[in-house]
C-alpha positions as a Markdown table, in Angstrom:
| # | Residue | x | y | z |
|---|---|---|---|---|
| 1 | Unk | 117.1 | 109.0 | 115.7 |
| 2 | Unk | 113.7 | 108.0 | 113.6 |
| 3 | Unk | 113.0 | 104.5 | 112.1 |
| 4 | Unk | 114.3 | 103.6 | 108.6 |
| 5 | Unk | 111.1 | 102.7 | 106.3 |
| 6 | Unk | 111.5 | 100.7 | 103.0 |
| 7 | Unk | 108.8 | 100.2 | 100.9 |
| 8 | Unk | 109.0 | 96.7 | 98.1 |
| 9 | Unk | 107.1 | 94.1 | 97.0 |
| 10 | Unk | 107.1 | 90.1 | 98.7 |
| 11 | Unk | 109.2 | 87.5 | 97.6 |
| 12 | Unk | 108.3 | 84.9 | 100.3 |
| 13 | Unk | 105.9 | 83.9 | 102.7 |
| 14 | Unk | 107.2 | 80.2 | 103.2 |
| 15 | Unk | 108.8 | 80.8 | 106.7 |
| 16 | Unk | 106.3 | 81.4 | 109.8 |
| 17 | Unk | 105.8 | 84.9 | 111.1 |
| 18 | Unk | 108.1 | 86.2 | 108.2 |
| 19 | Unk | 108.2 | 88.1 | 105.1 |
| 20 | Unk | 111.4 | 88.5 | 102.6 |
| 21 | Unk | 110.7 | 92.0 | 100.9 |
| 22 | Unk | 112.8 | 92.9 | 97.5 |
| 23 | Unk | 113.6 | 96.5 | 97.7 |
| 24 | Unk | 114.3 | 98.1 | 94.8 |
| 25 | Unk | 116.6 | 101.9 | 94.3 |
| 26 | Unk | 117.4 | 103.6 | 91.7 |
| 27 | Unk | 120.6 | 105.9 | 91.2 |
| 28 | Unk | 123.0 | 107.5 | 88.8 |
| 29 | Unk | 126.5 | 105.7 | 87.9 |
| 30 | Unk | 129.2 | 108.7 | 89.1 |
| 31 | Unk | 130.9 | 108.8 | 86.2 |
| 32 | Unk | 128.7 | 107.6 | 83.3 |
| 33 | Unk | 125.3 | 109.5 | 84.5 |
| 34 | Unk | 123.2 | 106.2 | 83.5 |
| 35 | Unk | 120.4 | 105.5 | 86.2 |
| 36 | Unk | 121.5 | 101.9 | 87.5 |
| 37 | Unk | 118.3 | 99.9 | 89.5 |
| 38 | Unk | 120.0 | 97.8 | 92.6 |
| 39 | Unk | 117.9 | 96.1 | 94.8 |
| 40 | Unk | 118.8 | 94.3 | 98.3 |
| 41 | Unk | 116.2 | 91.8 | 100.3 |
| 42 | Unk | 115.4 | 92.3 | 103.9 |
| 43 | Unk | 113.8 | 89.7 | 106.4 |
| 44 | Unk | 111.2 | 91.4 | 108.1 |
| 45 | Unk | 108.7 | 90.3 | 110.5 |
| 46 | Unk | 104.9 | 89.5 | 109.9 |
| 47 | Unk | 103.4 | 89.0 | 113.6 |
| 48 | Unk | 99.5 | 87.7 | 111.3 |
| 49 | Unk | 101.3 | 85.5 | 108.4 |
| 50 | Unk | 99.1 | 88.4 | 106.8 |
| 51 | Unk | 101.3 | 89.4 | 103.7 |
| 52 | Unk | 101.5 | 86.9 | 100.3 |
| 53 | Unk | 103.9 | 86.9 | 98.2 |
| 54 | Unk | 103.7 | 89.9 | 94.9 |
| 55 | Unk | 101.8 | 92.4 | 97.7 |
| 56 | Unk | 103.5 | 95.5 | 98.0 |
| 57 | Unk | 104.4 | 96.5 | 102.0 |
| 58 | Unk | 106.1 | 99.3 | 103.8 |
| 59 | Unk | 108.6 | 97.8 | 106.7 |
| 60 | Unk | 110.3 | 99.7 | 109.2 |
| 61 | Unk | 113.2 | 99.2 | 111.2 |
| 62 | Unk | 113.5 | 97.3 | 114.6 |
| 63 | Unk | 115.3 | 95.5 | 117.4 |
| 64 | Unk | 116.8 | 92.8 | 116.0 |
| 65 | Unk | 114.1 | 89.6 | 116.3 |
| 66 | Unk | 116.6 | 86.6 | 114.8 |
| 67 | Unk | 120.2 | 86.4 | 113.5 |
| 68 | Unk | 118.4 | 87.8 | 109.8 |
| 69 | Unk | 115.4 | 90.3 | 111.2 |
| 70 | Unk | 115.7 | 93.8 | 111.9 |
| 71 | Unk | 112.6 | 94.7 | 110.5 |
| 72 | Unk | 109.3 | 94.5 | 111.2 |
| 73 | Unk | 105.8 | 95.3 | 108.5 |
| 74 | Unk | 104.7 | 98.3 | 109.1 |
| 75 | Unk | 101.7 | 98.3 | 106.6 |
| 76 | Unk | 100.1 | 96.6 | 103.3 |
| 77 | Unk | 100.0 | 98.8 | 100.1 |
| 78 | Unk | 98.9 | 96.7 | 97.8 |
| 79 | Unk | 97.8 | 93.3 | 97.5 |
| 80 | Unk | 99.1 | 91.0 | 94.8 |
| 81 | Unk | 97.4 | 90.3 | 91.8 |
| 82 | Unk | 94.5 | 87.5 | 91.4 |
| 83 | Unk | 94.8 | 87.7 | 95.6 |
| 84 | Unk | 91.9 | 88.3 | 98.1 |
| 85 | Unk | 92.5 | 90.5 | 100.8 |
């Protein structure tokens, strides 16, 4: 079975080695048709404390690493504004 990835932006970078990413979805109400935006975070693991908060990242799914991460960064899309890489 392949690896879930998620792509969203950083929240947080407080906590060592990990990386709370705000994924955002879009989809239509069943009965209404109006596009809704839901969004859900997920605790994933940053082995370099490379990622600051407002970058955008890719994470993919894992083995679980704590009682909150099951995912792991997989790569940096974009770095956050006024931020050097």
């Amino acid at each position: 079975m392949p690896k879930r990835v998620l792509q969203g932006v950083v929240v947080s970078d407080k906590v060592d080695k990990t990386i709370v990413v705000k994924v955002e979805r879009r989809y239509k109400h069943p009965l209404y048709g109006k596009y809704i935006r839901a969004s859900k975070k997920y605790h994933a693991h940053d082995e370099d404390n490379a990622c600051k908060a407002g970058e955008t990242v890719r994470i993919v799914e894992c083995r679980p690493r704590s009682r909150l991460k099951r995912w792991e960064l997989l790569s940096r899309e974009r770095a956050a504004p006024g931020v050097e890489a």
